[in-house]
N, C-alpha and C positions, 0 to 999 in steps of 0.2 A: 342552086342545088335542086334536083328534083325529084323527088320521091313520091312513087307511086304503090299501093298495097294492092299486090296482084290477089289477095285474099279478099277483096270486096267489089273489084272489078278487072277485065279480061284487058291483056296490055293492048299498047296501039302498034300497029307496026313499027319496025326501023329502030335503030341504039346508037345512042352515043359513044362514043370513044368513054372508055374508063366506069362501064355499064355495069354493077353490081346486081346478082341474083342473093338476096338475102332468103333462106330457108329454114324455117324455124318449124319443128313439128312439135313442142313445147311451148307454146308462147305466155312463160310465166315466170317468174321469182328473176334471177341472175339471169336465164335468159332474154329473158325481154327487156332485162337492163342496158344488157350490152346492146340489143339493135338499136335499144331507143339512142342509145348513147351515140353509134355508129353514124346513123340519120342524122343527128344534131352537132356533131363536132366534126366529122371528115366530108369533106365539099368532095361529092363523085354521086354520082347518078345510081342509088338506093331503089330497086323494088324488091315486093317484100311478096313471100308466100308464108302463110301462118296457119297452124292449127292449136283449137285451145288446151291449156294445161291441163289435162288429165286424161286419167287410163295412159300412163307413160308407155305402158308396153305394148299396147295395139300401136300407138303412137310407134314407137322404135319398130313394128312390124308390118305399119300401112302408110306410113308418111311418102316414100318410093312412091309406091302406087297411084298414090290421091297426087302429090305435087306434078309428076308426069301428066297424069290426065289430065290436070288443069290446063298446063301449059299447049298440050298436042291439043286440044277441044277448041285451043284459038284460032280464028280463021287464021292468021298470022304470026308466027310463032315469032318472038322478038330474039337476038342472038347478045350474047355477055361477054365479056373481056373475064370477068369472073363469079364462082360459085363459092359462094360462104355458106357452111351451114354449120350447128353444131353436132355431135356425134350422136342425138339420138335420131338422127338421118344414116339412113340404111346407106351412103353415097354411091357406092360401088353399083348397087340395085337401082339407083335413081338413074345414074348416067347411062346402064345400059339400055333403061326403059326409053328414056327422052335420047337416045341414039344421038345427030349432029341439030338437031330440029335447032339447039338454043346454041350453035357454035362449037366450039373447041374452044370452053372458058377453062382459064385457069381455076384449080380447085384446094380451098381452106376447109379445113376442119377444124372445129372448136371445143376442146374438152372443157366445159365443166366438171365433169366427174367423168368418171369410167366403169364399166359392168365387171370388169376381172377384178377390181378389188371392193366395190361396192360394198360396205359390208349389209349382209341377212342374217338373222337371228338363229337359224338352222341351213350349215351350209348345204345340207341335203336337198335343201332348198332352189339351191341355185340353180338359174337358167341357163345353159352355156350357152342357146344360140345367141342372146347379147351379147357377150365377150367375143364371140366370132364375129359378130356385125362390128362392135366397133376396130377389131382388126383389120377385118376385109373393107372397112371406113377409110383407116387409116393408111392401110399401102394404095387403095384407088386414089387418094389427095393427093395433091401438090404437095402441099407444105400442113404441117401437123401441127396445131396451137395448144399448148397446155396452161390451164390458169396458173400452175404453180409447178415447182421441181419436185414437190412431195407427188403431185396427180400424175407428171411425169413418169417419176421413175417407178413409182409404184406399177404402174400399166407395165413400161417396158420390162421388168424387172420379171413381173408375173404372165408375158408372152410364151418364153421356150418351156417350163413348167405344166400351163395350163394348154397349149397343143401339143406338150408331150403326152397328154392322155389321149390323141386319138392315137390306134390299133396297126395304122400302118402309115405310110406314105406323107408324113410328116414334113409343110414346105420347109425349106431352110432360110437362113441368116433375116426370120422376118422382125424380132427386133432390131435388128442392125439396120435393116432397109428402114424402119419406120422413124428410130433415133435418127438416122441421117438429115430427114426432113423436118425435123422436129423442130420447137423453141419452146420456149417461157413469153409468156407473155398475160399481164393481172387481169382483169375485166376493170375499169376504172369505173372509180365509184362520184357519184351525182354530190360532191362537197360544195357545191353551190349553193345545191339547197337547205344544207345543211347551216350554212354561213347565213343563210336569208330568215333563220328562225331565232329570234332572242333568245339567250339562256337566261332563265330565270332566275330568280334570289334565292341561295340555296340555304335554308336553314331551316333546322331541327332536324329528327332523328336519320342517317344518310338513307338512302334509296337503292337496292341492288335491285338489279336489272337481269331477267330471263327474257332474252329476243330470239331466240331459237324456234326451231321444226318439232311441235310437241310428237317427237317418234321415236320411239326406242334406240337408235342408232344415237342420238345427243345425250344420250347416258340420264334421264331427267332424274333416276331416282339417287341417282348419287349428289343431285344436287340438293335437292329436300330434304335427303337422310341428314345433309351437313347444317341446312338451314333448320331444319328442326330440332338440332344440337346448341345450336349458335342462341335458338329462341328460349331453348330450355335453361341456357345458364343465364339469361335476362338481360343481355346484350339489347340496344337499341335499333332496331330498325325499320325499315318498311321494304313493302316488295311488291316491285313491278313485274309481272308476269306475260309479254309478249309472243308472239310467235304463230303462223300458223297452222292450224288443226285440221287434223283427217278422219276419217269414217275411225279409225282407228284410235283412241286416244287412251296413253299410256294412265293405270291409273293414279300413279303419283300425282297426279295433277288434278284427283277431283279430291282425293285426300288432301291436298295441301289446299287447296278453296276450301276446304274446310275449317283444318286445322291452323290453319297463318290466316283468319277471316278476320281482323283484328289492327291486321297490319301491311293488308293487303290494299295496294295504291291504285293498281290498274292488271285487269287480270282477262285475256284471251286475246284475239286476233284485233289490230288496228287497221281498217280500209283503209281510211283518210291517211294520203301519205303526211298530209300536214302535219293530223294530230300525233301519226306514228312518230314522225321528226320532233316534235313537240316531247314524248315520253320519253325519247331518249335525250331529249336535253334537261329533264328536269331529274334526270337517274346520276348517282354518284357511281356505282360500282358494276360494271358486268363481267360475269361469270360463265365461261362455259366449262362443261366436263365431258365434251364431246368422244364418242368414240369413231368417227367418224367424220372428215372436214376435208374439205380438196382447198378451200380458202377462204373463207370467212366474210362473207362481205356486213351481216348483219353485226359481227362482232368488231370491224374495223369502223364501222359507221360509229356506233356505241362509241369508242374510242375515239376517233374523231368530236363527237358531239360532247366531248367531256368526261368521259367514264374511263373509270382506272380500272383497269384489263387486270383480269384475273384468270388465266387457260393452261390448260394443261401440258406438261412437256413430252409433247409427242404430235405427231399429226405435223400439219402444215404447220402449228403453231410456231414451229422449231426455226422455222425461214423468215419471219414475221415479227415474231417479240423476243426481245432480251430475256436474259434467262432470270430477273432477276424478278421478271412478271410471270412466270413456268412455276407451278406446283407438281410435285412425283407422285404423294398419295393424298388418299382424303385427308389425313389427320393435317398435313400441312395446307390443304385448301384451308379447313376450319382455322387454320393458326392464322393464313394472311386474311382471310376474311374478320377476324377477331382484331384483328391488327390494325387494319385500315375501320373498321367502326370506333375504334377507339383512337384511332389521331383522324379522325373525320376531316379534321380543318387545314393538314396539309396536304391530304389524299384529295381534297378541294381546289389546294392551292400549286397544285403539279401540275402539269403539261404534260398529257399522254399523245397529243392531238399529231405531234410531228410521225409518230407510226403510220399512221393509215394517210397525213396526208401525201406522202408520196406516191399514192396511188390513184390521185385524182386526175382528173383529162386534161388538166394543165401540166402535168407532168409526161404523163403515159400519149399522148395526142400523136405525136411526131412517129411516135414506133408503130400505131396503127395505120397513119398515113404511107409509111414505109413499107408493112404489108399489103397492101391493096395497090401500093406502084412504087415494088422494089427498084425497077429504074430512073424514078425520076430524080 
């Protein structure tokens, strides 16, 4: 396998048969999962164009630009069998810029999330020319990847709606054209590593676990509102507080470093994937109360590494976990989290792990081998 990162040097002439262009104009959280993962498990000839994680939106509005110029500034412009990239690549704008210079590769696109349903805290808010990029994204693809049927259908669902607000000359049937090429397909998650970390000896008061995006869209204060209930009636526990933080941070979370300071295990961002892999093996319970999720990968990891899933019925969750781990309101979040600190020792002695591990790369491997060469 050869893999070259056309982000830290200019390719060499000439491609091999079966010659991937990986384009990442995010190169962070889920997406860098999936390339690392792509590089590592599928034998096909990987380069890589990258830019780093942040400012998403200059990102979604100059990635085109900058990844063309990269490629045309080479004396030798090398040619692909195919183009992967995820949807915060403008594609449509990328392909007209970079003309035949890289071939006639076939073309993937990769939802992680999507901008037509994105949620923003004031939809006055919202940008439409994302929601146009990642349309005009997805009819220039070949073939259309969604992590999940919630990220799916949500996009297709909110297509004829949200260009029904332009004023005149509205294209036709572009959900249909886009579902046609469409699939499902998970981002597989790294259970290797996860296997490769001892769980520890778990005893005394249980561990619940936040590994979430500290952003308003993860609902944080419905979750401290319940834990700050749960501490009130003198319930035993401790809390691990994961996830990482932006310029931005919700203040439920410098009130609860305050107020849970007592019982607080591990609180902000983990670098170290080791040590991150380590906190969630030593966590009995996580919780999300997201309003917001196309898939979950921090809360299937949790669940894999031992933790008994606690998420809400709605969202991706619904495709994912049984219903018998799905809460409707707060008041029954507070009942099963009350629930599981008081039989701690069987909520220890259950087996959540077989959920998420169906989404590992010994499982998922063969279906991504299949998209990169439907024919073989």
């Amino acid at each position: 396998m050869v893999n070259r990162d056309l982000s830290e040097q200019p390719p060499e002439p000439g491609c091999d048969s079966n010659a991937v262009l990986l384009l990442e104009p995010y190169y962070g959280g889920s997406h860098r999962m999936l390339i690392e993962g792509l590089r590592e498990h599928i034998p096909l000839r990987f380069e890589l164009l990258t830019l780093p994680p942040r400012k998403w939106k200059w990102r979604m509005r100059g990635a085109a630009m900058t990844f063309s110029d990269r490629l045309l500034r080479t004396t030798t412009c090398p040619t692909f069998d195919t183009v992967f990239c995820s949807s915060y690549l403008n594609l449509a704008e990328f392909l007209g810029l970079i003309g035949a210079r890289i071939g006639r590769p076939r073309t993937i696109v990769y939802f992680h999330e999507n901008q037509l349903t994105y949620p923003v805290r004031d939809e006055n808010e919202r940008d439409y020319h994302f929601g146009i990029t990642n349309i005009t994204t997805a009819l220039a693809a070949h073939v259309v990847v969604f992590n999940s049927e919630y990220n799916r259908k949500s996009f297709l669902d909110t297509i004829p709606p949200f260009l029904g607000r332009m004023p005149d000359h509205q294209p036709e049937q572009v959900k249909e054209r886009i579902e046609a090429k469409s699939l499902i397909l998970p981002p597989p998650l790294d259970l290797a590593a996860l296997d490769a970390v001892t769980p520890p000896a778990k005893t005394g008061p249980p561990v619940i676990l936040w590994n979430h995006r500290w952003e308003y869209d993860k609902n944080p204060d419905e979750f401290f509102h319940v834990i700050a209930q749960i501490a009130t009636q003198g319930y035993p526990f401790r809390l691990s507080v994961l996830g990482q933080s932006f310029s931005e941070v919700p203040r439920a979370f410098n009130a609860a470093q305050r107020d849970f300071s007592d019982r607080i295990l591990r609180f902000g961002f983990e670098e170290d994937r080791t040590r991150y892999l380590e906190a969630l093996r030593e966590a009995d319970i996580v919780v999300s109360t997201a309003h917001h999720e196309y898939f979950g990968i921090a809360l299937l990891e949790a669940t894999y590494a031992g933790c008994y899933p606690i998420v809400p019925d709605r969202l991706v969750y619904r495709e994912i976990f049984p219903e018998r781990l799905r809460y409707r309101t707060t008041a029954q979040l507070r009942d099963r989290l009350i629930s599981a600190i008081c039989s701690i020792e069987n909520v220890r002695s259950n087996d959540h792990r077989r959920i998420a591990a169906r989404f590992g790369w010994d499982r998922l491997r063969s279906q991504y081998a299949d998209l990169f060469c439907p024919e073989a």
